[in-house]
Residue frames as a rotation matrix with the C-alpha (Angstrom) as fourth column:
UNK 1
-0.282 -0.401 0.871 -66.76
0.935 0.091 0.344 -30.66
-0.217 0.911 0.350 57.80
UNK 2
-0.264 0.098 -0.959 -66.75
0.045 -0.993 -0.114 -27.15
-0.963 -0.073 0.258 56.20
UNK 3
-0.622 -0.093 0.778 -68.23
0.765 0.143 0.628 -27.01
-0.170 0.985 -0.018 52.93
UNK 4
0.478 0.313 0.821 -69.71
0.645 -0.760 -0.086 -23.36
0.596 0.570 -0.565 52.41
UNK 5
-0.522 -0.433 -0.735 -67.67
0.669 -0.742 -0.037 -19.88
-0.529 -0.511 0.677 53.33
UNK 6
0.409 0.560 0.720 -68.57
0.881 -0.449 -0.151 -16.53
0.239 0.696 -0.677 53.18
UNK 7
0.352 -0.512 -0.784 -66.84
0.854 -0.167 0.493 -13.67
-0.383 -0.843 0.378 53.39
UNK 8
0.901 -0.338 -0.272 -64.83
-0.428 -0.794 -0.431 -10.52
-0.071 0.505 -0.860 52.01
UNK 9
0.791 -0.589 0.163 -62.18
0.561 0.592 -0.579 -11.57
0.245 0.550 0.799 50.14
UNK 10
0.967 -0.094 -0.239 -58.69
0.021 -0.898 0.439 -9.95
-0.255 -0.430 -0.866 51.57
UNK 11
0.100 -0.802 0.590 -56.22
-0.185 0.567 0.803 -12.01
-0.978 -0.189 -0.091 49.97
UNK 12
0.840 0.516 -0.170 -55.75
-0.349 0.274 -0.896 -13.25
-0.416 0.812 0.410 46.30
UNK 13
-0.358 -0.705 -0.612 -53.26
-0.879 0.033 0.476 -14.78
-0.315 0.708 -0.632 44.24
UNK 14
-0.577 -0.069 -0.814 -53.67
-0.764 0.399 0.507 -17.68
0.289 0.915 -0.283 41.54
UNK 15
-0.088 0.729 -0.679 -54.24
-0.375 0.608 0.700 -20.47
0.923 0.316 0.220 43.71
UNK 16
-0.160 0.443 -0.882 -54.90
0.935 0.355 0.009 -19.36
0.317 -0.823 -0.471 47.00
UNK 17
-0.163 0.747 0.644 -57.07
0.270 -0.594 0.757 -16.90
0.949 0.297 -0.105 49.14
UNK 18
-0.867 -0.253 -0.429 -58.20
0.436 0.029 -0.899 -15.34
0.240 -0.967 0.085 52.29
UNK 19
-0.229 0.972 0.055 -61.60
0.352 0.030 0.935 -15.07
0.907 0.234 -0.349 53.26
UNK 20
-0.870 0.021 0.493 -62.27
-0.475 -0.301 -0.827 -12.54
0.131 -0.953 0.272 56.57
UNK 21
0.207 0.917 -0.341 -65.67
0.333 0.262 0.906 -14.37
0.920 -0.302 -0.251 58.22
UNK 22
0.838 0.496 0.226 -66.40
-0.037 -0.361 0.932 -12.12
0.544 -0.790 -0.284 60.93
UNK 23
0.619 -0.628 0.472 -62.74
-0.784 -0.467 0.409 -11.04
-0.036 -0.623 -0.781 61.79
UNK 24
0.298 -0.518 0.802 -61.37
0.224 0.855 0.468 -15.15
-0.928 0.040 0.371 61.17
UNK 25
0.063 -0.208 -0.976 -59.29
-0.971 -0.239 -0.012 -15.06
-0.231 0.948 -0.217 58.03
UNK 26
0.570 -0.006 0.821 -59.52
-0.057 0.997 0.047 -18.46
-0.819 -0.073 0.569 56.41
UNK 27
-0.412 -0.734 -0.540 -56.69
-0.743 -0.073 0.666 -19.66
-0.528 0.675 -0.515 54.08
UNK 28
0.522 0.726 0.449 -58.18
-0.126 0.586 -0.801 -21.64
-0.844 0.361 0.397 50.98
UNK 29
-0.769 -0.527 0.361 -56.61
0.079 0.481 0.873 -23.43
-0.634 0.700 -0.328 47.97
UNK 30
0.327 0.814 -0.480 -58.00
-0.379 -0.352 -0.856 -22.73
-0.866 0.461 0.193 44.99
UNK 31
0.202 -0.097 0.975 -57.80
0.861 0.492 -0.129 -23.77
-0.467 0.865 0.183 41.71
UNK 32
-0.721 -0.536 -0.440 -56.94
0.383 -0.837 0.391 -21.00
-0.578 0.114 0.808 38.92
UNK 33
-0.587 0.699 0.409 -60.49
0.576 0.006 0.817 -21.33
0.568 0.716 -0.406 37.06
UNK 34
0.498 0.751 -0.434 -62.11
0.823 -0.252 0.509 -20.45
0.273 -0.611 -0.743 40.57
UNK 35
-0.095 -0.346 -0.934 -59.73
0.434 -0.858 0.273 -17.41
-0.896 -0.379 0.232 41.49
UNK 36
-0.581 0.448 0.679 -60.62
0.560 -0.386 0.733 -16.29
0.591 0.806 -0.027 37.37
UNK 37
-0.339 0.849 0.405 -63.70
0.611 -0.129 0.781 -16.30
0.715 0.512 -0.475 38.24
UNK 38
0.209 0.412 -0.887 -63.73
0.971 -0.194 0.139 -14.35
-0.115 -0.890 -0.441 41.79
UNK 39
0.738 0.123 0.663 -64.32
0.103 -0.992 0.070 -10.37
0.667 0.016 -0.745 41.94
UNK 40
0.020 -0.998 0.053 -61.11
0.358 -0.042 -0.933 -8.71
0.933 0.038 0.357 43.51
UNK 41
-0.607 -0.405 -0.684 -59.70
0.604 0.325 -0.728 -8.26
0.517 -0.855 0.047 46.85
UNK 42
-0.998 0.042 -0.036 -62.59
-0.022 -0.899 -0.438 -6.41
-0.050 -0.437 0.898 49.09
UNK 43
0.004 0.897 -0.443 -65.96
-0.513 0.382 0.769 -8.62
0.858 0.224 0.461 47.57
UNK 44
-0.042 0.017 0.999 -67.81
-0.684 0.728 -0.041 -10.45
-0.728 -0.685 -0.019 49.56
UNK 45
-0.530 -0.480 -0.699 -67.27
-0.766 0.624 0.152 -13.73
0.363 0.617 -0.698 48.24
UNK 46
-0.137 -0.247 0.959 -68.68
-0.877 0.480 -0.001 -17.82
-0.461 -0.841 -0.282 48.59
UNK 47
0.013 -0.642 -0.766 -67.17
-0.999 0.018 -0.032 -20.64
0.034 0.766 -0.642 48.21
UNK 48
0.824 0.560 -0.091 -68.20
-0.506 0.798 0.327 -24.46
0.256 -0.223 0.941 48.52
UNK 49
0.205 -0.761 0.616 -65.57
-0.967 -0.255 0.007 -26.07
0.152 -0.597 -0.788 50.61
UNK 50
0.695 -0.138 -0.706 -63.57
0.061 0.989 -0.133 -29.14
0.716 0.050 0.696 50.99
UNK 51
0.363 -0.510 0.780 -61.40
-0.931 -0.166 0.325 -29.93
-0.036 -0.844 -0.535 54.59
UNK 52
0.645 -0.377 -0.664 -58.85
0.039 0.885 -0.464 -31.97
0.763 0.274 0.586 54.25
UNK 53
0.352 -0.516 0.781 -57.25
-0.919 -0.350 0.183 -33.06
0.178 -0.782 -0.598 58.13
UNK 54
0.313 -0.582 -0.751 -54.14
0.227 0.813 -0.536 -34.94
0.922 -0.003 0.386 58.53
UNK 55
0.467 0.039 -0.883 -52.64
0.781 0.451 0.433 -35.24
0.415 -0.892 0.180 61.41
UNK 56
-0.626 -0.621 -0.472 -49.74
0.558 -0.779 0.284 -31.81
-0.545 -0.086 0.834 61.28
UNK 57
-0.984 0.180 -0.001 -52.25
-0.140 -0.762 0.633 -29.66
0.113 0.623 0.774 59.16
UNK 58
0.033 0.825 0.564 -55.99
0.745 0.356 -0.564 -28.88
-0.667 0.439 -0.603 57.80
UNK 59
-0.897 -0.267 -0.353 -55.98
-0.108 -0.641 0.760 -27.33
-0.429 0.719 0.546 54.87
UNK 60
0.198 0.980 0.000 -59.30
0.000 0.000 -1.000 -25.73
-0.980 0.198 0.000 53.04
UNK 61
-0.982 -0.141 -0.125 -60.18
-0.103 -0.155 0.983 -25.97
-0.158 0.978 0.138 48.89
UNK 62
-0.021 0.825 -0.565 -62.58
0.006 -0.565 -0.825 -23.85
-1.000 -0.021 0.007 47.82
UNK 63
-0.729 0.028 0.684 -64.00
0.680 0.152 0.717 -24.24
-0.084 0.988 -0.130 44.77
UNK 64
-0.889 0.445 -0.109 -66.40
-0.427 -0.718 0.549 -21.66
0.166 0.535 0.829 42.54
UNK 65
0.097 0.969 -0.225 -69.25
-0.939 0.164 0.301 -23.97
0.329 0.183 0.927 42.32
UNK 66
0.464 0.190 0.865 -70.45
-0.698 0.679 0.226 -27.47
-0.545 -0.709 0.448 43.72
UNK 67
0.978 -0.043 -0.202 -69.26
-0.149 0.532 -0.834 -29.29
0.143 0.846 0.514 40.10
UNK 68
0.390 -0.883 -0.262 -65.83
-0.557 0.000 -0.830 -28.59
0.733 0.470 -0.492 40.80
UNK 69
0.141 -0.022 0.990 -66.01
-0.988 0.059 0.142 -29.79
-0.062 -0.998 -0.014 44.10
UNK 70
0.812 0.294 0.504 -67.09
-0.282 0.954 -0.103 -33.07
-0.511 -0.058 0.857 43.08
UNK 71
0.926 -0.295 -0.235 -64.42
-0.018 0.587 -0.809 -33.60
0.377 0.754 0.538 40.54
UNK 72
-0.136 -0.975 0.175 -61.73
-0.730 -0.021 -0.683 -32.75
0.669 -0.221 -0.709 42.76
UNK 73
0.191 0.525 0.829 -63.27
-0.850 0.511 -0.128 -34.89
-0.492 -0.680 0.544 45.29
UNK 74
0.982 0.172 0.078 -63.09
-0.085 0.769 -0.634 -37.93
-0.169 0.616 0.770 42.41
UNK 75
0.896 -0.394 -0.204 -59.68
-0.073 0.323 -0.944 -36.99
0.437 0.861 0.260 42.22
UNK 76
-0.067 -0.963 0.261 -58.04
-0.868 -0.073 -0.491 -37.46
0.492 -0.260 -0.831 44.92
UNK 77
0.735 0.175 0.655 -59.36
-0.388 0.901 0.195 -41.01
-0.556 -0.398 0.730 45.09
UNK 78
0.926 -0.320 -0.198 -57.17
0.013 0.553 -0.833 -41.86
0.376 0.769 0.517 42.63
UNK 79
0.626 -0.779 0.035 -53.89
0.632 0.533 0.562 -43.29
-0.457 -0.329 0.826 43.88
UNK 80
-0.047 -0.406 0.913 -51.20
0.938 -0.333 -0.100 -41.07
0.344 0.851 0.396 42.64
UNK 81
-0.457 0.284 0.843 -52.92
0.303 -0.842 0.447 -37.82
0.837 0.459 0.298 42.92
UNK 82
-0.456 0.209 -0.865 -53.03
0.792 -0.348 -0.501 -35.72
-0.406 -0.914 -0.007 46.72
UNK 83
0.256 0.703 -0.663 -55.09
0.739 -0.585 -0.335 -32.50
-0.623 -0.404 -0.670 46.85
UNK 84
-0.164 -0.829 -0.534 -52.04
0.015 -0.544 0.839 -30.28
-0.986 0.130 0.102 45.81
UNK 85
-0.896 -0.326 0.301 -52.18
0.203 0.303 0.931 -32.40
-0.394 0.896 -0.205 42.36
UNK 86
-0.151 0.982 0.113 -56.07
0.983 0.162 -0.091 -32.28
-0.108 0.097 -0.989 41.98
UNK 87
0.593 0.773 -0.226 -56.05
0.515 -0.579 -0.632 -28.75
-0.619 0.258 -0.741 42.06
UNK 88
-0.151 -0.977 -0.148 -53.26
-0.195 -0.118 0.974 -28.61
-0.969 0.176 -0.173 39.67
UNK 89
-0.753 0.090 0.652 -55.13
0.543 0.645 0.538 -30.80
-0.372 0.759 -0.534 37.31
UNK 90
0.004 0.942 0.336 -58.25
1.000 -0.001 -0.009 -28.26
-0.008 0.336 -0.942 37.64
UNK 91
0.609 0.103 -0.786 -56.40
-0.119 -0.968 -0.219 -25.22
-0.784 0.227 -0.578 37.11
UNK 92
-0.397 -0.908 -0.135 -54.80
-0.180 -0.068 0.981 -26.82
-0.900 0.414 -0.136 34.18
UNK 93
-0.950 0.294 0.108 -58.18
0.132 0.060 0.990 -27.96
0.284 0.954 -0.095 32.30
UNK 94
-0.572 0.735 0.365 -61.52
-0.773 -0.632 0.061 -27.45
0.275 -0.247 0.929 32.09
UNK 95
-0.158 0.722 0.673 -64.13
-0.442 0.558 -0.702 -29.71
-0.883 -0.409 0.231 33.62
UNK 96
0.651 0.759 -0.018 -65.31
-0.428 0.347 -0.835 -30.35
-0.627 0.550 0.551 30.70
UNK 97
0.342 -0.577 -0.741 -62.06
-0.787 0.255 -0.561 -31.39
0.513 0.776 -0.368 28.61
UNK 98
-0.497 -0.582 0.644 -61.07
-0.862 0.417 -0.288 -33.19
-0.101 -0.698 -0.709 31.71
UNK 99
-0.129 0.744 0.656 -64.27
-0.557 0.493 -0.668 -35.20
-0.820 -0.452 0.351 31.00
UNK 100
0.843 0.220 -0.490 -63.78
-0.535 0.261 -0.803 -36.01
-0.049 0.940 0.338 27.60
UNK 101
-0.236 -0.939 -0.251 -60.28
-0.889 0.313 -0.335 -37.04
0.393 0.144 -0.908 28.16
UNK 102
-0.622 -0.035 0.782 -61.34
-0.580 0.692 -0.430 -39.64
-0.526 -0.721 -0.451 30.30
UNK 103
0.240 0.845 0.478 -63.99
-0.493 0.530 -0.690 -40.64
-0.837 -0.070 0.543 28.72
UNK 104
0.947 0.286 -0.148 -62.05
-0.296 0.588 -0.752 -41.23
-0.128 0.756 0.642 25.58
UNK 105
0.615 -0.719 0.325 -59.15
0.537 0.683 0.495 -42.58
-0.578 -0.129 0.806 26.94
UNK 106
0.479 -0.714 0.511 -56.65
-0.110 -0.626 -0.772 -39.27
0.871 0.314 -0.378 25.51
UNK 107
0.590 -0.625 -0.511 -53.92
0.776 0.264 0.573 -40.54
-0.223 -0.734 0.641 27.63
UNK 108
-0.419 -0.837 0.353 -51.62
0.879 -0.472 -0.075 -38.01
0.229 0.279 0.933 25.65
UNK 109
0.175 0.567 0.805 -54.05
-0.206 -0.778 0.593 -34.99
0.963 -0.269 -0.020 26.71
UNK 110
0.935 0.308 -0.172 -54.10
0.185 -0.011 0.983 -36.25
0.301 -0.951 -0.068 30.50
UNK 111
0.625 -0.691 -0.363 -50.26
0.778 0.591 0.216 -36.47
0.065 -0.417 0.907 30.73
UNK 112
-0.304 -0.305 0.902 -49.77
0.155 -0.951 -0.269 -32.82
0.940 0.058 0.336 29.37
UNK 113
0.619 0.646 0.445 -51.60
-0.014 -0.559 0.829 -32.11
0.785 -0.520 -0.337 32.70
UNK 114
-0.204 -0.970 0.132 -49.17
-0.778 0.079 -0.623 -31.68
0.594 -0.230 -0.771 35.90
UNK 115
-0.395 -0.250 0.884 -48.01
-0.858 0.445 -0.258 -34.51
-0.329 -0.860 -0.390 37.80
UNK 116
0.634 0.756 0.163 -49.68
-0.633 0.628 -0.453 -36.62
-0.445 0.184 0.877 35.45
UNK 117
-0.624 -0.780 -0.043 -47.49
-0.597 0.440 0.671 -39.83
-0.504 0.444 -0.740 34.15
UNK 118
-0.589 0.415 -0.694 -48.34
-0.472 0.521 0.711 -42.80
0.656 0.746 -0.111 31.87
UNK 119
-0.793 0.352 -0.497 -49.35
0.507 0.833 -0.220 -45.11
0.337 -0.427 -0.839 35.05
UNK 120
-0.821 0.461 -0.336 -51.46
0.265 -0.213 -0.940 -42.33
-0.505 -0.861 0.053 36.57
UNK 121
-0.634 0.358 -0.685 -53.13
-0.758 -0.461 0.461 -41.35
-0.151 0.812 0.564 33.41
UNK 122
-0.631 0.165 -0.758 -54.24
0.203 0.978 0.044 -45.25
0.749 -0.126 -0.651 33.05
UNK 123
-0.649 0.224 -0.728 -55.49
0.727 -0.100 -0.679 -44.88
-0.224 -0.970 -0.098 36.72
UNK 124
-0.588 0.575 -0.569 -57.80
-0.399 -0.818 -0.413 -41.81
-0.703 -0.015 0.711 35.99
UNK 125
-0.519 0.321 -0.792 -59.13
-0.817 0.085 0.570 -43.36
0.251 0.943 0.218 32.68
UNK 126
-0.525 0.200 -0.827 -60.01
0.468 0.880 -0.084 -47.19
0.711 -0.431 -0.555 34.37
UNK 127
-0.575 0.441 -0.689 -61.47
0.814 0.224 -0.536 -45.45
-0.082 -0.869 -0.488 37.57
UNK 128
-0.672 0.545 -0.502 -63.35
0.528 -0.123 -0.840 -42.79
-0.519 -0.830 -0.205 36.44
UNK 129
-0.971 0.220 0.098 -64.51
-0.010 -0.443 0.896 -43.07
0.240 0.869 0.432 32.97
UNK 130
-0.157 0.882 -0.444 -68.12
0.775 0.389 0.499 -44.57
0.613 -0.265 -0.745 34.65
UNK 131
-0.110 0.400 -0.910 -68.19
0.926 -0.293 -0.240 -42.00
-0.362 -0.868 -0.338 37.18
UNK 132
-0.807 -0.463 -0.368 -67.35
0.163 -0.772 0.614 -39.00
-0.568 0.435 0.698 34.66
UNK 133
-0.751 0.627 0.207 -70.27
0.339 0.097 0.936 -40.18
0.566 0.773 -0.285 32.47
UNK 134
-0.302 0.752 -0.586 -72.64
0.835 0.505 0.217 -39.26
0.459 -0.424 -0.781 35.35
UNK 135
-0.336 -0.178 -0.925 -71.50
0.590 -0.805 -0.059 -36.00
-0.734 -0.566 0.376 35.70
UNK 136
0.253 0.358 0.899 -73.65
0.958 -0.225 -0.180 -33.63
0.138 0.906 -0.400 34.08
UNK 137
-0.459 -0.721 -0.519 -71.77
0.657 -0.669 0.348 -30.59
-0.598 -0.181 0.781 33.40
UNK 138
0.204 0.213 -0.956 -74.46
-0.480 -0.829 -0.287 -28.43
-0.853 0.517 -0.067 31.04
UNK 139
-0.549 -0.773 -0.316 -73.08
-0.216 -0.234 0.948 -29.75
-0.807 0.589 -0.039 28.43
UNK 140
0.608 0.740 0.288 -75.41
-0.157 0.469 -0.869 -30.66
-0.778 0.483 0.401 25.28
UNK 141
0.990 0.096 -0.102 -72.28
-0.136 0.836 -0.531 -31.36
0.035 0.540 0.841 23.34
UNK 142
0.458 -0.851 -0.258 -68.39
-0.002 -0.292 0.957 -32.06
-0.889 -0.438 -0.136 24.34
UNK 143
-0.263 -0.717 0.646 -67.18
0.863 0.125 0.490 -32.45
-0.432 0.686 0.585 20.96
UNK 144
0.436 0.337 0.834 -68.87
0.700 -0.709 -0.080 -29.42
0.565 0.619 -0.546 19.50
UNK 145
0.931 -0.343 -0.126 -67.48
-0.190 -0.748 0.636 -27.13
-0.312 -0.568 -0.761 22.21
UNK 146
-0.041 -0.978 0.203 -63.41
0.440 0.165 0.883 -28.97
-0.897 0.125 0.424 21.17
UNK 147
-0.377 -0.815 0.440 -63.77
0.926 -0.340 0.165 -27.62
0.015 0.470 0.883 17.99
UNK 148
0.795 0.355 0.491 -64.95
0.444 -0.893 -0.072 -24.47
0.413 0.275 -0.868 18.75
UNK 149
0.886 -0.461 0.048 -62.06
0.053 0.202 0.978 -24.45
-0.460 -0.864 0.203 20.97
UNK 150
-0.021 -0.820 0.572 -59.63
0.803 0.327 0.498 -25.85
-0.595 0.470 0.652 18.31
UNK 151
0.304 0.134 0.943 -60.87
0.918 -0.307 -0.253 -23.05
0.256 0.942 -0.216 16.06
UNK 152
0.905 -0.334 0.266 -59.86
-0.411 -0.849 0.333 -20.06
0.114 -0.410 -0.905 18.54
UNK 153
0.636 -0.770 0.047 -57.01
0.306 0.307 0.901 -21.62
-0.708 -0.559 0.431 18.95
UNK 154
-0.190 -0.316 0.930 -56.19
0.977 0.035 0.211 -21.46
-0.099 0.948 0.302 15.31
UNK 155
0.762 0.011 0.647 -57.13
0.239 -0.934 -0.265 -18.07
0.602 0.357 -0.715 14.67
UNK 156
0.824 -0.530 -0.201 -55.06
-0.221 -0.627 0.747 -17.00
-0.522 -0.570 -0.634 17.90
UNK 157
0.167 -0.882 0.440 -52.13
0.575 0.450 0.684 -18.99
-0.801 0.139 0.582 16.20
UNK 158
-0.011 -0.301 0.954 -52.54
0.946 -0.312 -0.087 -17.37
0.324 0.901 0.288 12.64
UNK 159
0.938 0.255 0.236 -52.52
0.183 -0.940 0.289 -14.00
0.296 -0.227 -0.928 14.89
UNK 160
0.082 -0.934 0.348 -49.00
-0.245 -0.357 -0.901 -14.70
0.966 -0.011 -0.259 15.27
UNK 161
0.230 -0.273 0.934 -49.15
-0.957 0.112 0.269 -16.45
-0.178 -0.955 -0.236 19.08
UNK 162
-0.829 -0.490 -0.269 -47.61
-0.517 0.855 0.036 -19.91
0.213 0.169 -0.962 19.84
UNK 163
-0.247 0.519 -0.818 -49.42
-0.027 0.841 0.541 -23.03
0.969 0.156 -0.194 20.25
UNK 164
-0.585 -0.161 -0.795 -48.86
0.566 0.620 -0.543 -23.13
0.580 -0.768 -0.272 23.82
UNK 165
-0.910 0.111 -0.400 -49.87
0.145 -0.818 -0.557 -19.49
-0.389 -0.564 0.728 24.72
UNK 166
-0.597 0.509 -0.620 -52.66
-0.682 0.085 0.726 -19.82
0.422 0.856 0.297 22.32
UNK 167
-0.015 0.690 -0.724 -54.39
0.072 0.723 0.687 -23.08
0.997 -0.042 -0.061 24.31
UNK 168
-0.706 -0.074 -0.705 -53.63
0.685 -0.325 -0.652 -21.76
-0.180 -0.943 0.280 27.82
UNK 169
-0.823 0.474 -0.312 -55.76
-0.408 -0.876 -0.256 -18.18
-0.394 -0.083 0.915 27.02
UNK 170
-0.387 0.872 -0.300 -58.55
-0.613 0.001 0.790 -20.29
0.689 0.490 0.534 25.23
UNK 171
-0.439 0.127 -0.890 -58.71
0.505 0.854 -0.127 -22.86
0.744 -0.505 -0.438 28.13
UNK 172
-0.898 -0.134 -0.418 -59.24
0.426 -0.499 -0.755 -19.79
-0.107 -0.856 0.505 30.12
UNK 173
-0.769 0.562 -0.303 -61.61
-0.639 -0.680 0.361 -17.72
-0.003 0.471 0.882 28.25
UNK 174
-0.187 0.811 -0.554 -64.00
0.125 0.579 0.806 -21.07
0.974 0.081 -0.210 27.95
UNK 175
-0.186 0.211 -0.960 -63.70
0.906 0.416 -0.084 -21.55
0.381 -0.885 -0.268 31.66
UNK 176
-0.972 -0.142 -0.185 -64.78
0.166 -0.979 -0.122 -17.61
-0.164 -0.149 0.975 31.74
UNK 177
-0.609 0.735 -0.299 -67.70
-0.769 -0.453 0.451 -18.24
0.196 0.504 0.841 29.89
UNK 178
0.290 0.742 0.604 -71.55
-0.554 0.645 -0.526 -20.03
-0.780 -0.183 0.598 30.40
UNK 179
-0.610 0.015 0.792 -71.93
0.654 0.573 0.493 -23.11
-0.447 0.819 -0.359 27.74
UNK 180
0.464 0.787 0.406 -74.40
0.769 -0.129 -0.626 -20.56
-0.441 0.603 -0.665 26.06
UNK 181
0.575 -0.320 -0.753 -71.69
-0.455 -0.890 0.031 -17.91
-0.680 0.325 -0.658 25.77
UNK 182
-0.014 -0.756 0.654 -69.36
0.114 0.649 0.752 -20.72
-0.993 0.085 0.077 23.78
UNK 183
0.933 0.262 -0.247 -68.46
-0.114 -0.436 -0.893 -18.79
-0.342 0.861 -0.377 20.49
UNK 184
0.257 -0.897 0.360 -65.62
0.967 0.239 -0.094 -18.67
-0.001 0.372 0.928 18.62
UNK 185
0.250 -0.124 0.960 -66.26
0.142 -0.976 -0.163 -14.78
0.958 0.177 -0.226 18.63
UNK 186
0.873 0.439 0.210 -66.62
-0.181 -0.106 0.978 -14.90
0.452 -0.892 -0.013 22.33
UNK 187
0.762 -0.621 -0.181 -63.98
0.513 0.409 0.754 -17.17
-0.394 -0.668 0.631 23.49
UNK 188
0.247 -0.839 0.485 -61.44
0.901 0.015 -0.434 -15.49
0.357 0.545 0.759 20.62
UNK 189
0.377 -0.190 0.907 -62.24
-0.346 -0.937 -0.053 -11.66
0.860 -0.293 -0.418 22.41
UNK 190
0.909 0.306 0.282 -61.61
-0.325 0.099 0.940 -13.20
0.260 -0.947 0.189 25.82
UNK 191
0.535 -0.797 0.278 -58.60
0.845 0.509 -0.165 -15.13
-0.010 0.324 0.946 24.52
UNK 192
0.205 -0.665 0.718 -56.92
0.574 -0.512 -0.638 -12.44
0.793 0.543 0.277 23.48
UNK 193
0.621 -0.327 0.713 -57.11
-0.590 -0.793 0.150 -10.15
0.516 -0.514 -0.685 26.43
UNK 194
0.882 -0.184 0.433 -55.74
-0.206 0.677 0.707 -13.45
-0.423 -0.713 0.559 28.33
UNK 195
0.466 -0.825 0.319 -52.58
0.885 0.430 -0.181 -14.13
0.013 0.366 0.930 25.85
UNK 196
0.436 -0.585 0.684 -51.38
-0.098 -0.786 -0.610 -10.50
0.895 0.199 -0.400 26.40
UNK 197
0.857 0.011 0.515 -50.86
-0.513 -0.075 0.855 -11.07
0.048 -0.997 -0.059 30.17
């Protein structure tokens, strides 16, 4: 099993990479929270690794930190959901919203997420509201962080962005920042450079 790379980064796009290690270039799947958060093409770089070998392939996903690992790791136990989708689901929310959804059974939040239908939504919520609770993610409160959240959202909106572009740049800007940077000033400067793109 491979689960740590290092390397100089020579590759980049959203949600995959290329790590040189001593002249080997390794291709990695990423999520879009963990290519955010990586320094541009020419850093060294490392990344905590998952190998997934089927018979025709092995394909690496590389995640930022060990947390994400695990949750992608929970999610592709779930029937339904293959790698591909898993890091689909964790460059579409944050760890931490991903955890609240589950935990309170926001079926309409999970389904916004891709690949996600009514049965599979169900299926994430039943298998891994118990294991979610056990993940400790920093947090010291998930509902205080939603509405700081809800409140950048709202300012970005009464700035005259949509709803959609508006919760895509704050989803980013959180997943940019520590739980100690988690302002409404903070996420709303970060937000903003993220809803011009």
């Amino acid at each position: 099993m491979i689960s740590q790379i290092s390397g100089i980064l020579i590759f980049k796009k959203p949600t995959e990479i290329v790590v040189d290690c001593s002249g080997v270039g390794y291709q990695i799947f990423t999520s879009v929270n963990t290519s955010d958060k990586l320094d541009e093409v020419g850093s060294k770089v490392t990344l905590q690794t998952y190998l997934i070998h089927r018979e025709d392939t092995m394909q690496i996903y590389g995640f930022y930190d060990d947390l994400e690992r695990e949750v992608f790791k929970l999610l592709i136990t779930i029937s339904g959901i293959g790698p591909k989708s898993a890091i689909a689901i964790l460059s579409s929310i944050s760890i931490v919203e991903l955890k609240q959804s589950v935990i309170e059974s926001n079926y309409l939040l999970l389904q916004k997420m891709p690949g996600i239908g009514k049965k599979t939504a169900e299926r994430l919520v039943i298998e891994l509201r118990d294991k979610m609770l056990k993940i400790d993610i920093g947090e010291t409160n998930i509902t205080s962080s939603n509405v700081i959240a809800q409140e950048a959202v709202s300012a970005l909106v009464v700035l005259g962005y949509n709803k959609i572009t508006a919760d895509k740049a704050v989803a980013k800007a959180i997943n940019s920042l520590t739980q100690n940077e988690l302002t409404v000033e903070n996420i709303l400067r970060l937000a903003l450079k993220f809803a011009i793109k």
